[in-house]
C-alpha positions as CSV (number, residue, x, y, z in Angstrom):
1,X,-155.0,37.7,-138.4
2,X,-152.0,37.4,-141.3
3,X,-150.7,34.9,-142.8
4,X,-147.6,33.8,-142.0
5,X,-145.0,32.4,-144.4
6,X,-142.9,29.3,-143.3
7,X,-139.6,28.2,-145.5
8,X,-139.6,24.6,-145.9
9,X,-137.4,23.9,-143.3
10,X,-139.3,25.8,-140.2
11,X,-142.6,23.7,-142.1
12,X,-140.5,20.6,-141.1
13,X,-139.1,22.0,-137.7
14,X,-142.9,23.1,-136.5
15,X,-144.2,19.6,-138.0
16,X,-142.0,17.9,-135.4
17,X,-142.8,19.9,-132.8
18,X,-146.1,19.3,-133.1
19,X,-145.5,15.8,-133.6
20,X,-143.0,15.1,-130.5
21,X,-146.0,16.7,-128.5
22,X,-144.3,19.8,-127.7
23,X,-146.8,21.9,-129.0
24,X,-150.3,20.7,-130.1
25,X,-150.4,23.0,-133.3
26,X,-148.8,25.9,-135.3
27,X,-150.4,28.8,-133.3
28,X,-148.3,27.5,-130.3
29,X,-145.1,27.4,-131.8
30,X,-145.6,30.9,-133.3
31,X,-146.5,32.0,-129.7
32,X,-143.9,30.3,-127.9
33,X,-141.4,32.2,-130.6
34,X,-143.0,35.6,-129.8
35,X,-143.0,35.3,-126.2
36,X,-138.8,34.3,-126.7
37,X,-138.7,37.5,-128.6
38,X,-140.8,39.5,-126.3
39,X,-138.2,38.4,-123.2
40,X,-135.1,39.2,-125.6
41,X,-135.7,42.6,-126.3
42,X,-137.4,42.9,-122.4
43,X,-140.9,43.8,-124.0
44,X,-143.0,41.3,-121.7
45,X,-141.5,42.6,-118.8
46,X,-142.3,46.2,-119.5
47,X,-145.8,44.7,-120.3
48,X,-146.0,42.9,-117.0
49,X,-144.8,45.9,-115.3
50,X,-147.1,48.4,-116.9
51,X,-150.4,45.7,-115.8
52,X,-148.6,45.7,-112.2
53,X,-148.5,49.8,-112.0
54,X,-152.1,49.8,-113.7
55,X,-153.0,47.9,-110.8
56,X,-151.6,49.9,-108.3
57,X,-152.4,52.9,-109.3
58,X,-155.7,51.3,-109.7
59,X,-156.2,50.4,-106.3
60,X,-154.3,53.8,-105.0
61,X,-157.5,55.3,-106.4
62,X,-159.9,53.1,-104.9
63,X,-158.1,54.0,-101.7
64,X,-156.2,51.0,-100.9
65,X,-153.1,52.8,-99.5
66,X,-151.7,53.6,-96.4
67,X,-149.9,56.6,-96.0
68,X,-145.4,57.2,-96.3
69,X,-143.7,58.7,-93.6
70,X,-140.6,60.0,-95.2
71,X,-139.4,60.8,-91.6
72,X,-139.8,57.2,-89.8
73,X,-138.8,55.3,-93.5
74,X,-135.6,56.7,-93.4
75,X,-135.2,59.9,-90.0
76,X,-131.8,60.2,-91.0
77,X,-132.2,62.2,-94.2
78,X,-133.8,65.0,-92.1
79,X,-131.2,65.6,-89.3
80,X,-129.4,68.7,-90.5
């Protein structure tokens, strides 16, 4: 994994962090930043979707599924 560069001040920001107990060392803090990130710009929920459809589709395969009925989900759209 990289190395990541801290300015001085985030050094002193993530030392009290640690320090207050909020995080128990650096890796967390750089996590808990990512995972802010990731929401902001909607990534982990495209992620958690994605793992949800994988599953799905997953279990579609293994033939957990019960068949649609267009016609008794919604009759109407077939009356002409």
């Amino acid at each position: 994994m990289p190395n990541v560069y801290l300015t001085e001040p985030m050094r002193d920001y993530v030392q009290k962090q640690i320090e207050s107990g909020a995080y128990a060392n650096l890796s967390e803090v750089v996590r808990a930043g990512i995972r802010l990130l990731m929401d902001k710009d909607g990534a982990r929920q495209f992620y958690l979707l994605k793992a949800d459809l994988e599953q799905a589709a997953a279990e579609a395969e293994a033939g957990a599924f019960a068949a649609f009925d267009a016609r008794a989900f919604e009759p109407e759209a077939f009356n002409e």
